[in-house]
N, C-alpha and C positions, 0 to 999 in steps of 0.2 A: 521429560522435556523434549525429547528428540523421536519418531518414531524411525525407527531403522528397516531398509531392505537391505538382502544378503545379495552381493555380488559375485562374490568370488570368496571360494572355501581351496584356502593350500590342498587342502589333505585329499577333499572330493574331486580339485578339477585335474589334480596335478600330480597324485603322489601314485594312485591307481593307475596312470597310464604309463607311471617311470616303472614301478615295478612290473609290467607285463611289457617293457625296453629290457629292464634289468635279467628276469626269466629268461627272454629269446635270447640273448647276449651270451649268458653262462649256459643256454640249452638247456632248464628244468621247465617243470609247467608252474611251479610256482614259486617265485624269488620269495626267502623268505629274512634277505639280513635286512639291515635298518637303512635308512635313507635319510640324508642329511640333506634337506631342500633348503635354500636359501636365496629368500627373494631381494633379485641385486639393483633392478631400477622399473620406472615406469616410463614407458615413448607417449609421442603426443597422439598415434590411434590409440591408443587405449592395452597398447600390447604391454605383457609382464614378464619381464626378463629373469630368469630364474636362472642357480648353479644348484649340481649336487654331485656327491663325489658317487662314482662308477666302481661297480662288482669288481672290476677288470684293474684297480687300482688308478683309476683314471677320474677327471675332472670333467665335467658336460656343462654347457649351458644353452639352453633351451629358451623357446619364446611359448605362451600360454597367449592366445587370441581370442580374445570373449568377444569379440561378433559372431565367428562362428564357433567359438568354445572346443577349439583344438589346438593341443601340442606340438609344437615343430623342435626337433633336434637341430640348431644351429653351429653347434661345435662341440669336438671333444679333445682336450689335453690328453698326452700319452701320460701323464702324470698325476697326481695330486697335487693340485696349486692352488693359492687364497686369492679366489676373484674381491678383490675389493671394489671394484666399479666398472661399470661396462654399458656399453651403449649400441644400440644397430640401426642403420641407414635406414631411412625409408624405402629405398628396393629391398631391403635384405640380401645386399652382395657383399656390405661390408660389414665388419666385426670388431669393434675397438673394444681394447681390454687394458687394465690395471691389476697388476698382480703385485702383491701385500707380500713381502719378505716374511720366507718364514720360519717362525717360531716353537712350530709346535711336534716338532719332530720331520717332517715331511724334508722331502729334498730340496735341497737350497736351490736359488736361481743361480745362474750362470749368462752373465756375469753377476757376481756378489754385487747389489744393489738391496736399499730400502723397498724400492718399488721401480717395477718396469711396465711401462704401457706399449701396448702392441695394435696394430693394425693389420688386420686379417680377413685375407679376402676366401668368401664363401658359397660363391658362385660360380661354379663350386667350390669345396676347399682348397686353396691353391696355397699361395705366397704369404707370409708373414713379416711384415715390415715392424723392425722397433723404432716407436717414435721417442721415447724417452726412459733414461736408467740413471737414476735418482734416489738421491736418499731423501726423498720427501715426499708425501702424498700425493697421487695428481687424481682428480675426475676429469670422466668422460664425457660429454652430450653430444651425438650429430643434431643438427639443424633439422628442421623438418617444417617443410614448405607448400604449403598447398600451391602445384601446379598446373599449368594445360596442358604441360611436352610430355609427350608421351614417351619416351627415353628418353631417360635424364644420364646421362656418361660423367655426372660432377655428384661429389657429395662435399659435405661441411661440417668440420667436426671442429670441437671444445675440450681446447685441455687448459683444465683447472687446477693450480695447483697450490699446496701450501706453502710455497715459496713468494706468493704474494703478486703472480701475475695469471693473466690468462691468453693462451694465444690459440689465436683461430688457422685450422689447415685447412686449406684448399685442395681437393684432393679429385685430380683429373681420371676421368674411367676409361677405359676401351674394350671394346669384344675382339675375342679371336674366337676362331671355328663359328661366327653364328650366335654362340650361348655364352661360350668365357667373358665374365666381367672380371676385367686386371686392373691395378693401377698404371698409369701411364705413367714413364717416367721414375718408379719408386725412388729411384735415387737421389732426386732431386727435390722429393718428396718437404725436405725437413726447409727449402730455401721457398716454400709457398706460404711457411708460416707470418702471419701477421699477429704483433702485439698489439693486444683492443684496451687489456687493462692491466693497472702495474699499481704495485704496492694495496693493495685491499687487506681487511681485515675480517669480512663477513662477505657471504654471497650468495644472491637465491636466485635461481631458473624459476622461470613459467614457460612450462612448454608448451601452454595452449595459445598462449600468445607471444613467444617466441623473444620473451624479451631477457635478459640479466640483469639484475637489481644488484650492486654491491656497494658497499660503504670503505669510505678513505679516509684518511685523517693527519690535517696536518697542523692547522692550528684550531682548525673545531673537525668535528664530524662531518660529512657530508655523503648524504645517500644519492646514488646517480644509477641513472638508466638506461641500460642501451639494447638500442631496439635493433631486431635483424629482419628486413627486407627480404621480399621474398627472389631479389636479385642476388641475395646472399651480401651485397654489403649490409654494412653497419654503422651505427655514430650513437652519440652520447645526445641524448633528448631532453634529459628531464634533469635537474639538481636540487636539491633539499637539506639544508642544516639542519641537524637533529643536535641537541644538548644532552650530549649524554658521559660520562665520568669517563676520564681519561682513558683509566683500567679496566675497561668495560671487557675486551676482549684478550685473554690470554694466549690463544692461540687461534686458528685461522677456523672460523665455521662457515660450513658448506651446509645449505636449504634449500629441500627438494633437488639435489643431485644425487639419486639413488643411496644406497646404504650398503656402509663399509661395515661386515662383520668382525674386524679383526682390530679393528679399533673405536673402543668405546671410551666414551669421557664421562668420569664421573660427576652424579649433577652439580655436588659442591664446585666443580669448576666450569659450569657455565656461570656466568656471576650476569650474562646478559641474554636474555630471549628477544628476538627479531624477526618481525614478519612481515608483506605487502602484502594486500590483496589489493585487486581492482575489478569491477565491474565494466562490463562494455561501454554502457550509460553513460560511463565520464566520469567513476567518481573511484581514489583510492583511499586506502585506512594504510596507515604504518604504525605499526602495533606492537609496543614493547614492554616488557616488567624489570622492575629491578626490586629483588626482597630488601630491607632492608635489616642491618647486621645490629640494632642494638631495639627494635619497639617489635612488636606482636602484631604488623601490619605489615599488609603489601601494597606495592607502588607500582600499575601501569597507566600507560600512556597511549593513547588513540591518536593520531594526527588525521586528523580528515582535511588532506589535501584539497578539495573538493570544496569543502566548507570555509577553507582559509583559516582554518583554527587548529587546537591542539587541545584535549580534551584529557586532563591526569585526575587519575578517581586514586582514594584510598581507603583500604577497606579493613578494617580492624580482621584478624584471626582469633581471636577470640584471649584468654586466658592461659588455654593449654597447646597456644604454642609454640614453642620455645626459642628465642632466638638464633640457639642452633639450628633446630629446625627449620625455621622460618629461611634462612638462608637457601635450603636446597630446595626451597619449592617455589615452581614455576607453572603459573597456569595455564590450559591449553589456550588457543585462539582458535576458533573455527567460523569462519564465515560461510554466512547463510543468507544468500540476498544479499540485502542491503544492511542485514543485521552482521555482529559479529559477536560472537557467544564467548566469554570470556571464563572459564570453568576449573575453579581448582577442588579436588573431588573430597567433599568431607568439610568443606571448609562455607564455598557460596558459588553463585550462577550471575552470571550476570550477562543479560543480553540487551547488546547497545545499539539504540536506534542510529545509522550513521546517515540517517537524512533530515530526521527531526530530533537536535540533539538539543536545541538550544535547554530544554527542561528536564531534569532528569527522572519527572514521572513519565516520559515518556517511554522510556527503558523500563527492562524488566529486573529488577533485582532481588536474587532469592538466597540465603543465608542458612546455616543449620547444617548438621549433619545430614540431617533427611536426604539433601538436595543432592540428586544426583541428575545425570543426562539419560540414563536408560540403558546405559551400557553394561553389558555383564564383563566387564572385563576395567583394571584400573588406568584410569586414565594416564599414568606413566608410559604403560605400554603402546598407547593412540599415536599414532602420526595420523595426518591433517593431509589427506592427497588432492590439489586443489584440481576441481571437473571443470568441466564446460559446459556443462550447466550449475550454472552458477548458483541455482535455487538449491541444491541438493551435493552436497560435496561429498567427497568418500573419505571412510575413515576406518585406514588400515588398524589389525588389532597384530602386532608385533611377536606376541604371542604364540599366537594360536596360527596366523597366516591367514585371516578372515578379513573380508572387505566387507562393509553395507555402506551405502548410501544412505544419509541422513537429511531431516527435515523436522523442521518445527511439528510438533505435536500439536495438532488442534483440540486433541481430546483435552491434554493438559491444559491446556490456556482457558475453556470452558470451564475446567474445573477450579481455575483460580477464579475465575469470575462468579460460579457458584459459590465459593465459598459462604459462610453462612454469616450475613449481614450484623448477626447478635450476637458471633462469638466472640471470645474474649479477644482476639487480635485486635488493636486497637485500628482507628480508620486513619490515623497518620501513618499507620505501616499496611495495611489491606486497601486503600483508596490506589496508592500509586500504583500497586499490583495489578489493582484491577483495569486500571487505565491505562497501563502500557499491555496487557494480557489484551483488552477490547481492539486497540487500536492495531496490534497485530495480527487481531483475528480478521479487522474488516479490512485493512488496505492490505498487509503480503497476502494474505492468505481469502480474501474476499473473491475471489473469481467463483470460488464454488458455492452455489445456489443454499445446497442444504447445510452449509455452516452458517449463512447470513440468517435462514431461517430461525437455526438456535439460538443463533444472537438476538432474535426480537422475540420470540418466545420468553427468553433471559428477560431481557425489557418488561415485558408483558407479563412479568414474575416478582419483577421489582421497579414498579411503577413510581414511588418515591424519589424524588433525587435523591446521590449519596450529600453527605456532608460536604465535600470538596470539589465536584463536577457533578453537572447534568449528561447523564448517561445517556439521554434520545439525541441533545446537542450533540454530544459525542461522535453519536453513529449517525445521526447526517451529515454530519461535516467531513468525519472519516470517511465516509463511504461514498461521498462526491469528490473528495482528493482523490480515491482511488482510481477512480475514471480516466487519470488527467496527469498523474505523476510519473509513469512510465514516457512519457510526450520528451520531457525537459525536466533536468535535477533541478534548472532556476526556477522552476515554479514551486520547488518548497518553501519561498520564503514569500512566492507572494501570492498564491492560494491559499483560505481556509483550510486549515488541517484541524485545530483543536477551538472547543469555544473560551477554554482556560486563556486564550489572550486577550480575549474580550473584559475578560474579567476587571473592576476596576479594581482591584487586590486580589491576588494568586493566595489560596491557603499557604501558609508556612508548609503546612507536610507535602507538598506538591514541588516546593524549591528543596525543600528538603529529606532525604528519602534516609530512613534508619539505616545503620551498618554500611553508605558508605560516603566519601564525601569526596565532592568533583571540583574543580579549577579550571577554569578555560582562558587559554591565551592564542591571543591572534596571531596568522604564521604566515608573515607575510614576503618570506626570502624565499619562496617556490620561484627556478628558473626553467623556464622553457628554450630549447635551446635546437638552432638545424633545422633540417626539417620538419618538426612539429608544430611550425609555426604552420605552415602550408599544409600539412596533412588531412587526409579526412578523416574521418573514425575516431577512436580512443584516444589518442594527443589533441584533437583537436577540441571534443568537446569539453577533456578536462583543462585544459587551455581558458574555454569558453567560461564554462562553470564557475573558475576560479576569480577570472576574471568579472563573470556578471556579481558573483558573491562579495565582492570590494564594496560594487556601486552599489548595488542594493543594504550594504549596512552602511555605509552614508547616508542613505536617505531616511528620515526618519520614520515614514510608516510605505514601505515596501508591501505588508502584506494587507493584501483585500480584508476588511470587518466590514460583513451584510450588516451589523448593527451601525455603518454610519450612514448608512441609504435612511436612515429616518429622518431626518430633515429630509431629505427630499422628495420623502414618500407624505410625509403630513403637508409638504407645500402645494406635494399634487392634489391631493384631497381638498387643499383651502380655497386654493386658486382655479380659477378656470384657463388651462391652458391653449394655446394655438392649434389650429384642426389639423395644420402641418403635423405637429409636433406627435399629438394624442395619433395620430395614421402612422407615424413609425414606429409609438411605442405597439401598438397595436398591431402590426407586420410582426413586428419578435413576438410578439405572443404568439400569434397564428404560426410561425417557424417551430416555436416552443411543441404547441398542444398537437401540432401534424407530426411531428417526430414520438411523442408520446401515446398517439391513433397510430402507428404504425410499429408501435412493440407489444402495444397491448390490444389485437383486434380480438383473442380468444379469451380476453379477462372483463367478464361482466359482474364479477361474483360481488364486488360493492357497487351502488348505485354513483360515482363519481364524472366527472366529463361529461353530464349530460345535461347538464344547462348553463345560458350564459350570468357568469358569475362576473360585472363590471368591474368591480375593486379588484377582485385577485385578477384577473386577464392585467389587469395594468399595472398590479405591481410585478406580474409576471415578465412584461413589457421594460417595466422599469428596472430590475432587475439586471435582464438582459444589459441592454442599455451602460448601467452600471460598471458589470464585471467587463464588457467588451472597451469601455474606455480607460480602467484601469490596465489590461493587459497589455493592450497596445502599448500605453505609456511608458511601461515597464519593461515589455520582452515583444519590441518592433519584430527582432529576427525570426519569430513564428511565422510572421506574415497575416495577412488582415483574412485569407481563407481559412486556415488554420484558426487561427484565434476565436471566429464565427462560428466554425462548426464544432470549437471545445466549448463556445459559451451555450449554446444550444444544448449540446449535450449533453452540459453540466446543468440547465435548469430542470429541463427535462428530465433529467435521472432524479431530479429534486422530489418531483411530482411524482415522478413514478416508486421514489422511495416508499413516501407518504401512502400513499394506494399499496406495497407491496406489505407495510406495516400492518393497516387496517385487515388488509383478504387473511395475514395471518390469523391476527387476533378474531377474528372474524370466522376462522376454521377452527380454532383452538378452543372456541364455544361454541361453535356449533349453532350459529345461528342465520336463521332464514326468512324469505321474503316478509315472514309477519312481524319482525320488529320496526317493519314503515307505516306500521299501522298504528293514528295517535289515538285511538279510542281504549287500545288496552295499557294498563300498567306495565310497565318495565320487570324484567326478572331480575335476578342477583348478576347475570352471566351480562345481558345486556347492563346493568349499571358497573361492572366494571369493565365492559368496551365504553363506555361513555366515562369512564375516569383516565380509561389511556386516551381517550381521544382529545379530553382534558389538558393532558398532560402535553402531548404534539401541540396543541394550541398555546400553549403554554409557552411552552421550548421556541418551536419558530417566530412566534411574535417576540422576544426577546432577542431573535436575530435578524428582526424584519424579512422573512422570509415567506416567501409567495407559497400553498397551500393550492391543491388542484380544486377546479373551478366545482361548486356541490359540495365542499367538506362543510361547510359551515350550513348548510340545510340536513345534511344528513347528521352532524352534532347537535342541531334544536330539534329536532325529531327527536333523539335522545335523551334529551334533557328533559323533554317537555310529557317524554312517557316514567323517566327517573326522578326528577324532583319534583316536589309539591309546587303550586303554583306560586307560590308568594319568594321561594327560595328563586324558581327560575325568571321572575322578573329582577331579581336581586343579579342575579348573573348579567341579564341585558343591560342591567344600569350600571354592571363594573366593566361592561367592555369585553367579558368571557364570552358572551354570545353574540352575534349580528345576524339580526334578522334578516334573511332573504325575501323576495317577492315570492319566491314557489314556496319558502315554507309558512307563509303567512298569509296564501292563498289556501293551501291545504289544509291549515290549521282551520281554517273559518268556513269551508264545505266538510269537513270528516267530522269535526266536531256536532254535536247537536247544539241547541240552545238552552243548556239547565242554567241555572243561577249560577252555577260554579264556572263551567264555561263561558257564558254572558260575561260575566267580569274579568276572564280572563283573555276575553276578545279586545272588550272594551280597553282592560291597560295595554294588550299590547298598538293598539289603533290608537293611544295616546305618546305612543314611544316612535312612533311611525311618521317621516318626511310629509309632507301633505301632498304630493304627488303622490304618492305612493299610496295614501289612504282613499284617494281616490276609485284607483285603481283597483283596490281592494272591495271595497264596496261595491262596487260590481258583481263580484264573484259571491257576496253573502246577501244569501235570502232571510232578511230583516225589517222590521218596519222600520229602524232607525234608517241602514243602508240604504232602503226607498226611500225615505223623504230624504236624505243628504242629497242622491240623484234627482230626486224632482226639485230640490227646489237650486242644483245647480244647472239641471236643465230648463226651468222658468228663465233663473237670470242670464242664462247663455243666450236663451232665444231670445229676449227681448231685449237682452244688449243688442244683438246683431238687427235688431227691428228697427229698433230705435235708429240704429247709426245708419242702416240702408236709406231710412225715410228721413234723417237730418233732424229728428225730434228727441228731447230730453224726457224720456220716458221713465224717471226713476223717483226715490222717494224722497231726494232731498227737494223736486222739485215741485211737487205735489205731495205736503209733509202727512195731507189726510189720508194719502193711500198707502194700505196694508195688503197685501196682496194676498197672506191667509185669512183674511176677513173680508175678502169679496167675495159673495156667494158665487158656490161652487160652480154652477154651471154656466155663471157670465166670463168668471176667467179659463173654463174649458173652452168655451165657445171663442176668446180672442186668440188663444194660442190654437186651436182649430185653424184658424185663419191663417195665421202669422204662416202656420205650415202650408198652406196651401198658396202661399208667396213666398216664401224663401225657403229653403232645402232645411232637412231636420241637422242641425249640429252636433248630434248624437247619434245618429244613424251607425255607426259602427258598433255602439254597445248594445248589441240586442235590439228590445223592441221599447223603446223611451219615446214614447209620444204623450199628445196630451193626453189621450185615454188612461196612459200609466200613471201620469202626474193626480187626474181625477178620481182613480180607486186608491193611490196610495191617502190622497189627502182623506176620501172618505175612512180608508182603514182606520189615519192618525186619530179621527175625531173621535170614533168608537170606542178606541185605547183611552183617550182624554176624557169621554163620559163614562165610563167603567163599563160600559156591555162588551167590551172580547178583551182578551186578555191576550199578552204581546207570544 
């Protein structure tokens, strides 16, 4: 499921450079006793703080810098001592330490203390200040600030302790000689402490974004946030009631504050896992499990702050496992994007979409033993190191001392969607796979060209819809959210993402997904608190988000359905509208097709864009139109530029999806300039690009969705070389096909005139507007065509004769004239004239005069006494 890069190897970046320390130290060329590395915290560059005990009987700890992938010796104890947490300034002049009482032989502290924290300045090695000597646990964090000063004389450090509070020291710097960084003041050191938090029960750092997440309890839970500035104050921002069992916490847990080797808890007594992440975007997950102690299932909990809900899945363990068991196990959380992978190893997978959550096929969920993450190592041993990039998080192996960077697997996700459509997995458990596997591939993971590729390849491999979703739906709609979701989290609920909401009943296996079952409750006690009201960035947009997420599920249909533009695309069609009106829908087209000329000027390879298509241009037009007055309605705060240029670009990528589909299908057979040619038969390769093309027409006219201008000429080409003639007039009369002008122009010069053609001109010039049949007949050399032209050029011209000269020149008034039974050359001879006083009214079609009128009719008579044949 996950593919991993290797970051960081203990043994290769860290252990080879200690032992060639260790060798120079005792003077041999090559150290050969053991070395006991032990990795004790991670800072917010990315530096990794290590201890190991020294030849010499001594204690070290070191920094390992993977930007330039070098070791620095920052300290060494004259002794053997138990770092249990530690932390270093962002200059690197100071050195906070917790040293673990010890147990295991080694020399006691002095004073006899459970634990003493020290502050130690390293620039050089100078002074040692103790900040505190305790018999209870403390952690370390300095602060770490991205600044402009280029000397900074302050640092800011965190002590956490299990005593249930946290207090923050301000810790004043000064130089002597030029280079000495000292503490100013040390004495005074312990009266700059500030109490930020008091009485907590759990608590988790992010030192990317610089914030302390902890949980308090007094008559319920409550998780709170406090964010540190990069002035180094601080305040409480955020508050959150969680429901969670009294006895949740036995004793005090500290997340992502580096790692106490000397005290481990065993799992039966974590009885609670707790975790935050958040996204820049605006959006957080608070993420917890709690096994339960008498059924063969487990219980977590997603809260998507963001979403204003709370999201509890329960997932059977199957049979064999035992409620002892079942007690100590705790699944990882690893967040990925927007997703967050829920993974107990042996047991199931479950990866949760936290922005389209409302259905739980939108998620991935995988069960069995099979299912693993990819990891050569158990996931007991994994800690979760949260990055800054957010796409790709690290995950330490405990073990070994190995770090890789992890990421959805696309290879995986293709292979659940290949799975094989007939095997025995039934399609209430392989439908939702496939449709949260799709939709992962085209929105996280869509940026890359040649994964979209395989995904319509995939299409173009199973042309059929499945039983539960239309898979081409699927991937336009996915794949125009992608465009637009990164903008605004509020526009997941009011853009198109899936066509399963269109649907007027959702299949049952779609609400409902095998192996595990979900509950959503609204969570509507989020406090925003301080400055977050005013902030920009992260508080404010989840501020926004939370707040747009209320009104938008009051309203009853917040999200955009292309399928409701059909009223108003069938009224456009019935009605003739205002020339105003048709000139603006007609501007967004032109907006539309010039942003689509200008992505695609080196893509010719299908015949598409290259005539005008009136209907599609104006539902394109309409369209537009459309999504731009919904968005506005809904999310004003984009602004009316903004909104113009995602609507545009959301049509446009429409079009250019459709085009991107066909070139595929179109390269994957291998086919060329001669399939525009209607004189020959269709191959096998060409009548299955004419059943995907089918299939596209299919799909977007159930979503009312505009189609670039030419698809519906270059699908009757197709059709007209793949089906027999009597099937492809059956298509025109259910509405699968619409004739074009250019392909019913083409069809009536490329074709000859056999019997078989003949009638299948003649039906389709019976299916044809009479405008338009007009038009037509122009272009085909027939004796029919000539006499349609002559004899509506007779009554053109002599309408217009008549009315110049004020005379009733017609047959109702003169009931004995027949105007084909007045010899031929008296009525060449009047319409001679007529022209020779009024201008020919046909003069733009070619050459229609009386001459033409006088061999067609002689041709007619020929044909009518049997000497020529038509």
């Amino acid at each position: 499921m996950l593919r991993t890069q290797p970051k960081f190897d203990l043994h290769r970046d860290v252990v080879s450079d200690i032992l060639r320390k260790e060798a120079s130290v005792c003077r041999v060329e090559e150290y050969s006793g053991a070395v006991d590395i032990r990795i004790l915290n991670f800072e917010r560059d990315g530096g990794i703080l290590y201890s190991w005990k020294g030849a010499t009987g001594t204690t070290r700890i070191g920094k390992y810098d993977p930007n330039i992938k070098k070791n620095k010796l920052l300290y060494t104890f004259d002794k053997q001592v138990c770092v249990s947490s530690c932390s270093l300034n962002k200059e690197e002049t100071l050195l906070a330490v917790s040293l673990a009482q010890n147990t295991r032989g080694e020399e006691r502290l002095n004073p006899i203390s459970k634990c003493l924290t020290l502050l130690i300045e390293i620039h050089p090695i100078n002074n040692t200040k103790v900040l505190k000597a305790v018999d209870f646990r403390v952690k370390v964090q300095f602060l770490h600030h991205e600044t402009d000063r280029r000397a900074v004389l302050e640092s800011h450090l965190l002590l956490l302790t299990e005593d249930r509070y946290v207090d923050l020291y301000h810790v004043m710097l000064t130089k002597q000689e030029g280079y000495r960084v000292v503490i100013m003041n040390p004495e005074r050191l312990s009266k700059t402490a500030e109490r930020i938090v008091e009485d907590f029960c759990w608590v988790q750092w992010d030192r990317h974004t610089q914030r302390l997440y902890y949980l308090t309890f007094k008559e319920k839970f409550l998780l709170r946030s406090v964010q540190f500035y990069p002035s180094y104050n601080c305040e409480i921002v955020f508050e959150l009631p969680l429901e969670l069992p009294a006895n949740s916490f036995r004793t005090v847990k500290f997340a992502n504050l580096g790692f106490d080797h000397y005290h481990t808890e065993r799992p039966e007594q974590e009885l609670l896992k707790l975790q935050v992440f958040t996204n820049k975007i605006g959006s957080m997950c608070v993420c917890y499990t709690q096994p339960l102690q008498d059924k063969h299932e487990l219980l977590y909990t997603v809260v998507l702050v963001h979403k204003d809900c709370s999201k509890k899945f329960r997932v059977s363990l199957g049979s064999d496992a035992s409620p002892q068991k079942a007690t100590q196990l705790h699944p990882l959380f690893i967040p990925i994007g927007y997703y967050i992978l829920v993974y107990l190893q042996g047991y199931f997978l479950h990866c949760i979409n936290t922005r389209q959550q409302e259905m739980l096929c939108h998620s991935l969920f995988l069960s069995g033993r099979d299912v693993n993450l990819g990891l050569q190592c158990q996931s007991a041993n994994i800690t979760v190191l949260h990055a800054e990039d957010e796409s790709s998080p690290c995950l330490l192996d405990q073990a070994t001392g190995r770090i890789h960077s992890a990421e959805l697997s696309p290879a995986y996700l293709l292979k659940i969607l290949r799975s094989d459509t007939n095997s025995r997995c039934p399609s209430s458990k392989a439908d939702p796979q496939r449709l949260a596997a799709l939709h992962c591939l085209l929105v996280y993971m869509g940026t890359d060209p040649n994964l979209e590729l395989k995904v319509i390849e995939w299409l173009c491999d199973n042309v059929n819809t499945f039983e539960s979703f239309d898979q081409i739906q699927e991937f336009i709609l996915a794949s125009l959210y992608r465009i637009s979701y990164e903008k605004a989290l509020s526009l997941d609920k009011i853009l198109p993402y899936s066509s399963v909401f269109d649907k007027k009943e959702v299949p049952e296996c779609l609400l409902k997904v095998p192996g595990v079952f979900c509950t959503t409750e609204i969570q509507t006690e989020s406090t925003f608190k301080g400055k977050a009201r005013s902030l920009q960035g992260f508080w404010s947009e989840l501020q926004w988000n939370t707040e747009r997420t209320k009104y938008l599920d009051a309203d009853p249909n917040p999200r955009y359905r292309t399928s409701h533009m059909q009223a108003d695309w069938d009224k456009m069609r019935s009605e003739r509208r205002p020339s105003s009106q048709m000139n603006h829908i007609e501007e967004n087209t032109k907006k539309v097709l010039s942003m689509v000329d200008t992505w695609s000027l080196d893509k010719k390879l299908v015949p598409l864009f290259q005539e005008e298509d009136h209907q599609q241009r104006a539902l394109i037009g309409l369209t537009v139109d459309k999504l731009r007055e919904h968005l506005s309605r809904h999310l004003p705060r984009l602004g009316k530029k903004k909104i113009d240029s995602l609507v545009v670009n959301y049509v446009a990528k429409l079009l250019e999806l459709i085009r991107h589909m066909l070139e595929s299908v179109w390269l994957k057979y291998k086919l060329g300039p001669r399939v525009l040619c209607l004189t020959q038969q269709g191959s096998p390769a060409e009548w299955s690009v004419f059943h995907f093309m089918l299939r596209i027409l299919e799909s977007t006219r159930s979503l009312c969705l505009p189609l670039p201008p030419g698809y519906h000429t270059l699908f009757a080409v197709f059709a007209v070389r793949c089906l027999p003639h009597h099937t492809f007039l059956q298509y025109i009369d259910h509405g699968f096909l619409q004739l074009t002008e250019t392909f019913v122009s083409r069809l009536m010069t490329d074709l000859d005139n056999s019997d078989a053609n003949e009638r299948l001109k003649f039906s389709i010039l019976k299916r044809l507007p009479e405008p338009m049949v007009k038009r037509i007949y122009h272009m085909w050399d027939h004796p029919v065509s000539s006499a349609s032209i002559s004899r509506d050029y007779v009554k053109t011209l002599l309408e217009k004769h008549n009315k110049n000269k004020g005379l009733a020149f017609t047959g109702k008034d003169k009931p004995g004239f027949r105007p084909e039974f007045v010899p031929l050359t008296y009525l060449a001879k009047i319409l001679s004239d007529i022209e020779e006083e009024a201008p020919n009214p046909f003069e733009e079609q070619e050459n229609v005069d009386a001459r033409f009128v006088e061999e067609t009719a002689l041709k007619q008579t020929l044909i009518l006494l049997g000497f020529e044949r038509k």
